[in-house]
N, C-alpha and C positions, 0 to 999 in steps of 0.2 A: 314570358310568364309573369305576370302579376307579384308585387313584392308581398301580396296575403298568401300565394302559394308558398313560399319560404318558412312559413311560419307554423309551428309543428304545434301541437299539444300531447303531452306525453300522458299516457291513461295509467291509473291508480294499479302498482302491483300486487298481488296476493302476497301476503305474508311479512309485507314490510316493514322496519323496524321501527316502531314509532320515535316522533323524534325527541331529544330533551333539553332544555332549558342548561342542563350544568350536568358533566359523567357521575353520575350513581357509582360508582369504583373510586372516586377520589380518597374517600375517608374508610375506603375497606378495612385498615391495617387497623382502626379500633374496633374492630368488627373481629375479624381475623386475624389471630396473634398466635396459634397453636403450625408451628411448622412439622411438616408430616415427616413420620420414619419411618423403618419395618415395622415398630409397634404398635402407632395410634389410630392407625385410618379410622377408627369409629368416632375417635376426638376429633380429629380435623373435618370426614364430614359432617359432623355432629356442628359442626360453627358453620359450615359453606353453606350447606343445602339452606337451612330459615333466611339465612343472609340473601344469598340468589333467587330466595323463591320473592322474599320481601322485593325485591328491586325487579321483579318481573322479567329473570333475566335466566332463572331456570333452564326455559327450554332451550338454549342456547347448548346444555352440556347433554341435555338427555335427550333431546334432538323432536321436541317438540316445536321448534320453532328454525326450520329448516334457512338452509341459503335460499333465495332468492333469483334467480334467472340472472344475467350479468347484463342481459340484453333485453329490449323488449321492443314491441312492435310502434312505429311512431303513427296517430292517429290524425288523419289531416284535417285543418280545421274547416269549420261550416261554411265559410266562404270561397272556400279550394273548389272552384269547377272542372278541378280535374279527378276531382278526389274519387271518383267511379272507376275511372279507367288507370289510376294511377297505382302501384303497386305498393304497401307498407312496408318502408326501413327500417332495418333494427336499429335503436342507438344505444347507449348508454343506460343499465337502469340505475337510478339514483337511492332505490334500494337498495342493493346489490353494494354498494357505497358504503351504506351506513350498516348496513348488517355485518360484512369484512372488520369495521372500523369498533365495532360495540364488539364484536366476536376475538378479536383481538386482545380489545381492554379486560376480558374474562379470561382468556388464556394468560396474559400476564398476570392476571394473580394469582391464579394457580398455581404457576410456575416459578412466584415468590415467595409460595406458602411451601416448597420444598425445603425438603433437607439437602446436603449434598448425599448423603447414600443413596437416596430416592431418587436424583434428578436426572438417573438416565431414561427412567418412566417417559419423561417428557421431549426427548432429545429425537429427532425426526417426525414429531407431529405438528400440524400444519393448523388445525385447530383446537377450540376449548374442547369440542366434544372428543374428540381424539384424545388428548391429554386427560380429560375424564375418562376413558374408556380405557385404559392403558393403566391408569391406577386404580381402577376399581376391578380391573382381571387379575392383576396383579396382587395386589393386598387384600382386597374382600373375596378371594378366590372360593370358591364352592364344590372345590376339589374333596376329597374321599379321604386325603392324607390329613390335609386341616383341620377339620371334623374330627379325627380318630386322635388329632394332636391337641383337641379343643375340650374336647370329653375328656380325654385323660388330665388334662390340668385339672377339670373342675372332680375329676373322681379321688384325686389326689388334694384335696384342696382343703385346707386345718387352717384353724383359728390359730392358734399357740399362742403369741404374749400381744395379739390387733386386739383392737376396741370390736364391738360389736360393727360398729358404722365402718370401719376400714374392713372388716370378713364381709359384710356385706356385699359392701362396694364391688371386691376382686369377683365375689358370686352373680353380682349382677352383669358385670362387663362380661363375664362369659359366658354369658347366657345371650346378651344382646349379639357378642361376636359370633356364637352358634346360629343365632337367628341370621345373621347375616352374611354366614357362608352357606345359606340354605341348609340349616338340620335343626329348625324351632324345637326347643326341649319344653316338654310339659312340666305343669304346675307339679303333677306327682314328684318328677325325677330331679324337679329342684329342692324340693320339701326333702329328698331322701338323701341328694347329693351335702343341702346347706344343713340339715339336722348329723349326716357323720362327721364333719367338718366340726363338729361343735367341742368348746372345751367341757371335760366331763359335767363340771357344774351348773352349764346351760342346756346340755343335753338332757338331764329329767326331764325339762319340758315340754319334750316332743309328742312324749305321748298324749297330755293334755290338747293339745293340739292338732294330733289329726284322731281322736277322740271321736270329734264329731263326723269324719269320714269326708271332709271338704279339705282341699288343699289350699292352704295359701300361699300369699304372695311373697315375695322377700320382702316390700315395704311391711307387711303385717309382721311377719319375722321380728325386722329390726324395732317396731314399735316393742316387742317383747321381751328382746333382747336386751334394751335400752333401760327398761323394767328392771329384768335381773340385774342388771348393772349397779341401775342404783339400788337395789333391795342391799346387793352383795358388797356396796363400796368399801364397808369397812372390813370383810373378811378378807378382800384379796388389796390390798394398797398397792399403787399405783406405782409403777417404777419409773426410771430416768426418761425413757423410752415414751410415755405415756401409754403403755401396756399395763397389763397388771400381771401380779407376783404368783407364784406357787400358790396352790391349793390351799388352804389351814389342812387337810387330811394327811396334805404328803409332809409339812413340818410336822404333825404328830408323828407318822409314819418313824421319821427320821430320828425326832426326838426320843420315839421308844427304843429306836436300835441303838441310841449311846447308851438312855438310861441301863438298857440291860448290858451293855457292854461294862459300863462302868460298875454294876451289879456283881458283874463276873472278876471283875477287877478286885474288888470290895472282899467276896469271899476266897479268892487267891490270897488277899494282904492281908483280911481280917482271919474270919475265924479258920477258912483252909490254909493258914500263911503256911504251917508246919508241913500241911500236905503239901504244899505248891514246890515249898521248898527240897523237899523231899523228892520231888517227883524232875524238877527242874536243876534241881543243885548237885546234883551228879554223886549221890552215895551220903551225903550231910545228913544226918541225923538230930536228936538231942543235945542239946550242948558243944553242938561243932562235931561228935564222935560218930567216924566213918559208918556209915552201914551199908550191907552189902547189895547189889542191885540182881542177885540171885537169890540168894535165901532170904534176903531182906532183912538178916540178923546184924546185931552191931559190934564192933569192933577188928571188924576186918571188911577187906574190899571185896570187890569181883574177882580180883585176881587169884586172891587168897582161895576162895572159895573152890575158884576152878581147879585149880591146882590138886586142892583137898580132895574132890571129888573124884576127880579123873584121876589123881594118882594111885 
């Protein structure tokens, strides 16, 4: 046989990984700095997903961009005069190579953007998509439990001594985490869930607001809220926390309950002293002289009294 028959040319495979000058992974870690736990999966895919999809490297986890054949057919070349009768060998695909090699360098950073309580997520899978698929059932679960656990935080969910921008925040994450255990909450039940939530003083404004019968957003929200803030900065001062103080209603509230305390005080020591004493001094009368806590006449006790009567 001819040294042209030896000589193979290998044909272009479907889906193969294009190839690159320098790994797009090298510099992940300024990219990717948020290590995942039970709590953040919407933060940590919230960094992956733009990152992977920028570096065109996406479908790699959500299986757009599949393996490759390991093998393929080798095509003989135009001078092989055997090449009619000759049968095609599989050899080696050199896709297959590079796709392994790039599919790798994805699951290692996945796998270093764990925490250790998460990292058993990833402990017997074999690829990127695997290790995506395992924590996105796992932590963005779509379960019936999640949902009813996801709804009760936000029906439970109060301002108290947050800024407008932090009550936000907590209303928006759980609203995106609802969306992404499958149970999207509408415009309405956010309006009604982030307007009870509200401290009394921002709460007037709810009805100005769905007034016109259109629901808004939390961004529109926080624009209003951010409003009342600064209208209200100097009634409510600003604590160590960078929250704000009690109401001015509930220091009146408070302030009237001493005044009248101290009122009552006033007329015990002032003009009821005699009575106070009278009534608390156990038979004291005018001038120190006993009076009786029966007849209420003076110069004899209770005891006297009783005696007299009953004898």
């Amino acid at each position: 046989m001819s040294s042209n028959s030896s000589e193979r040319t290998v044909s272009a495979a479907t889906g193969a990984a294009p190839a690159t000058a320098s790994n797009p992974l090298a510099s992940a870690h300024h990219f990717v700095s948020i290590k995942l736990t039970m709590r953040n999966f919407l933060f940590w895919r919230t960094q992956l997903v733009p990152f992977l999809r920028g570096q065109d490297l996406l479908g790699y986890v959500d299986g757009e961009t599949p393996c490759p054949s390991p093998t393929i057919d080798a095509a003989p070349t135009s001078g092989d005069s055997a090449s009619a009768t000759t049968t095609p060998s599989p050899i080696p695909n050199p896709a297959f190579k590079a796709w392994i090699k790039q599919d790798q360098s994805i699951m290692s950073l996945l796998i270093s953007s764990l925490s250790d309580e998460v990292m058993h997520l990833a402990v017997g899978r074999s690829t990127s998509k695997e290790v995506w698929e395992s924590i996105t059932s796992a932590l963005g679960s779509s379960t019936r439990a999640r949902c009813l656990s996801l709804l009760g935080q936000f029906h439970f969910l109060r301002q108290g001594n947050s800024t407008a921008t932090e009550y936000l925040g907590r209303a928006q994450l759980l609203v995106e985490n609802l969306a992404l255990a499958g149970r999207p909450i509408s415009l309405d039940e956010q309006n009604l869930f982030v307007f009870r939530g509200l401290r009394p003083e921002f709460r007037a404004m709810a009805p100005s607001l769905t007034a016109a019968g259109v629901p808004v957003t939390i961004p529109q929200i926080s624009d209003y809220l951010q409003a009342q803030e600064f209208i209200h900065a100097e009634d409510f001062p600003a604590t160590a926390d960078g929250g704000f103080g009690t109401a001015p209603a509930a220091h009146f509230t408070g302030r009237g309950r001493r005044n009248h305390g101290d009122g009552g005080q006033g007329s015990t020591n002032g003009g009821g002293r005699n009575r106070g004493r009278g009534g608390n001094g156990r038979g004291r009368g005018r001038n120190g002289v006993p009076k009786c806590q029966i007849c209420r006449a003076q110069g004899h006790t209770a005891v006297t009294c009783y005696q007299r009567y009953s004898g």
